[in-house]
N, C-alpha and C positions, 0 to 999 in steps of 0.2 A: 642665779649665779651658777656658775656651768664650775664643775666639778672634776680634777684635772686627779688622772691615776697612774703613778710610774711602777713600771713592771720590773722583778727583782731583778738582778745582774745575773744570777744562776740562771733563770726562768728564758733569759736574753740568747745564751749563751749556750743551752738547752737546743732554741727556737731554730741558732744561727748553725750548729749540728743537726740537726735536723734535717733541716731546705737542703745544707750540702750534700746530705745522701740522696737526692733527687737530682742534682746536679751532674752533667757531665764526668764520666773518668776517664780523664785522657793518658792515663797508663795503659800499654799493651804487656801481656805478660808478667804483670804484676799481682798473678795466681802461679808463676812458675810454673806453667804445665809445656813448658817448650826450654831444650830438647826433653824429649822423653825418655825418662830413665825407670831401668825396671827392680831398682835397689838403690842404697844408699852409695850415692856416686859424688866422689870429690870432682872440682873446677878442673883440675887437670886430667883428670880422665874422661872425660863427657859429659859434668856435669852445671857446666856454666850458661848461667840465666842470659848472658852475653852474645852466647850464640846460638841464638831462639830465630835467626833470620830475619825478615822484612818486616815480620808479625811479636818482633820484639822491642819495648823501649828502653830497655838497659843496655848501655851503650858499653860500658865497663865492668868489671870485677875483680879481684884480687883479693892475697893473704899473703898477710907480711906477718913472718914468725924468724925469731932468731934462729929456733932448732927444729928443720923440717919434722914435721910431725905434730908441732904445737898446739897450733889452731889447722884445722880441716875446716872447710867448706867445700857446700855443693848441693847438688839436688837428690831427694829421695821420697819416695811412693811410701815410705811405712807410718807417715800419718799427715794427716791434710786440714785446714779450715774449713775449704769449699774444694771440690773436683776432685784431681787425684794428686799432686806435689806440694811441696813443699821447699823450702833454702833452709838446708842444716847451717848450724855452725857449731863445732865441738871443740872446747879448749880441754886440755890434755893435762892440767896440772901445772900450768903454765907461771911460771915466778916473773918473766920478765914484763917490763913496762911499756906500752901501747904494741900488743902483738894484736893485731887487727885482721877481720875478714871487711870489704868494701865491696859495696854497689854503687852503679852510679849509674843517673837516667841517662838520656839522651836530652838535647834541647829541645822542649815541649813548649808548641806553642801556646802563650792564655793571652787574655783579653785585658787593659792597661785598668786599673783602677777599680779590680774584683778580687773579692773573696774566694779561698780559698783551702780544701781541706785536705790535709795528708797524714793518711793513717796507716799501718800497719797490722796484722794479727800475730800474735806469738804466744808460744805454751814449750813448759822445757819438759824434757823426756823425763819420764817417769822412774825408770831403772837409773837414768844417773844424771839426777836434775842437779841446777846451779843452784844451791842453797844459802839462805841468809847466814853467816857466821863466817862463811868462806870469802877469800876477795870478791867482790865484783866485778864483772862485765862490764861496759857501759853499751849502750843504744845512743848513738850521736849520730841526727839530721843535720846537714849545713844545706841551707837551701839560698838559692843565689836566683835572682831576677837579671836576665839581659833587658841588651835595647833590642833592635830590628837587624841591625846588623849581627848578630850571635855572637858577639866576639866581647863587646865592651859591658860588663856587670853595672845596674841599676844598682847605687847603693852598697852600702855592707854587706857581707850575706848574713842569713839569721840561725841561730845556733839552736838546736833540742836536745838536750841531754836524758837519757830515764837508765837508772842504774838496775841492773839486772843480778836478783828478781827484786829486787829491792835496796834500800839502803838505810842505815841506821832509825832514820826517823818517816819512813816511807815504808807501806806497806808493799810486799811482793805485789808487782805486776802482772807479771809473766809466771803462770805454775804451773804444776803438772797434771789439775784435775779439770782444767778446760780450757780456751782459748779467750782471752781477752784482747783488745787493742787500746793499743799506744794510737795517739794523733794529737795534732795543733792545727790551730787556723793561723792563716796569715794573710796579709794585704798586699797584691801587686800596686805598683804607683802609674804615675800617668803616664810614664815613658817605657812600660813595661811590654815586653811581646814575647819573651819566653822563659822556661823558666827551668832549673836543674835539681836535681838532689841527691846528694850524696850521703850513702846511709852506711852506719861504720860499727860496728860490733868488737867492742877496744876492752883490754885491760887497763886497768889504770898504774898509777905510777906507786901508791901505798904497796906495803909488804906484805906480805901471802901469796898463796895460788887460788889459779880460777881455776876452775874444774865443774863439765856438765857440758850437754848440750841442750843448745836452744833451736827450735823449729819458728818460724815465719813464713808467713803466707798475706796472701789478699792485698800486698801494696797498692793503696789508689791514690790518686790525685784530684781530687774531685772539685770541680766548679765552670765557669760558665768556658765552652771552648771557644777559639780563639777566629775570625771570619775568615776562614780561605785565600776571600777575594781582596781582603784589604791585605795580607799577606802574600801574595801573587808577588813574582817578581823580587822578592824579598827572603828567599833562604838562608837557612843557617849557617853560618861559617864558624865551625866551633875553634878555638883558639888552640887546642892542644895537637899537636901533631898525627898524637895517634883516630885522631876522626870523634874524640870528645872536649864538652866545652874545659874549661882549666879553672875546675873546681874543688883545687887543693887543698885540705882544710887543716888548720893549727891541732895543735893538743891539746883541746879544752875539754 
């Protein structure tokens, strides 16, 4: 009688982290080292991951604060996961609700009906870290699958949320004595050919102030990339005007 063995769901889950980091990353410049800044440089003075050139896949970035000054972003060399950059983002003390810094890819193409890993690294500054007691931050992924055409979304998009550095019944993620990462897997479907993400560093709508800055680095995408050839002929037409797909996300 043959002897039948089911491997734990942690052990699965483990396995399927794993493989993905041998997988394809088809993010470009999702180590922030383009443009090159030689200080800590906000989006409006030269520090936008955005415009990293031909050698970049963020297509977007911005920060929506009610009272300039609120929330800053941008890029800066004074501390890094791998290489030399990093994406600041520093809330000022901030009371109001969803005052937001945003990234956002470009349409990336994957393969219909694969796995798929997206992670980030983050650690908050040490002189004036985001501490549990204080509002939170949030960390919100909305990641959205197209068809071929670029234009028409496969599905719902899917939502990630991880409260920064933590939250009532959650241990800090994000601290100040080394760099951990946030990630989730998800599933393209059969109709699937590219794919986007929108990455949002939010206050929330509860009472208090946020205050601190958090560092990010190492954005990937990782999984099987997408065949050229069966892509030929087939470019992306991203739906938003300004030359990104129109991946505008709720307040969740």
């Amino acid at each position: 009688m043959k002897k039948h063995f089911t491997l734990p769901v942690g052990f699965l889950i483990a396995l399927v982290s794993m493989c993905s980091l041998h997988a394809d990353d088809l993010m470009q410049n999702g180590g922030f080292e383009l443009p090159v800044v030689k200080q800590r440089t906000p989006m409006d003075q030269g520090g936008d991951p955005a415009k990293g050139g031909a050698k970049s896949k963020w297509a977007g970035a911005s920060v929506t604060s009610a009272t300039p000054g609120e929330v800053v972003a941008g890029l800066t060399n004074e501390l890094s996961h791998a290489a030399s950059q990093s994406f600041f983002i520093q809330f000022n003390n901030v009371s109001q609700s969803y005052q937001t810094a945003a990234l956002q890819t470009a349409l990336i193409p994957v393969q219909p009906d694969s796995s798929y890993r997206i992670g980030l690294w983050g650690r908050v500054d040490k002189k004036n870290p985001l501490v549990l007691g204080d509002r939170p931050a949030y960390l919100k992924l909305q990641i959205i699958f197209f068809k071929a055409d670029g234009v028409t979304p496969v599905g719902d998009p899917e939502f990630r949320v991880q409260p920064i550095p933590g939250g009532k019944n959650r241990d800090p993620l994000f601290t100040a004595d080394k760099w951990n990462e946030f990630y989730t897997l998800i599933q393209s479907s059969e109709e699937s050919a590219f794919i986007s993400v929108n990455v949002k560093f939010e206050t929330g709508s509860n009472p208090g102030k946020t205050n601190g800055i958090l560092y990010v680095d190492d954005f990937t995408i990782n999984g099987p990339a997408a065949d050229l050839k069966d892509a030929a002929g087939k470019p992306a037409t991203p739906a938003g005007s300004d030359g990104t797909p129109d991946v505008t996300g709720s307040k969740q």
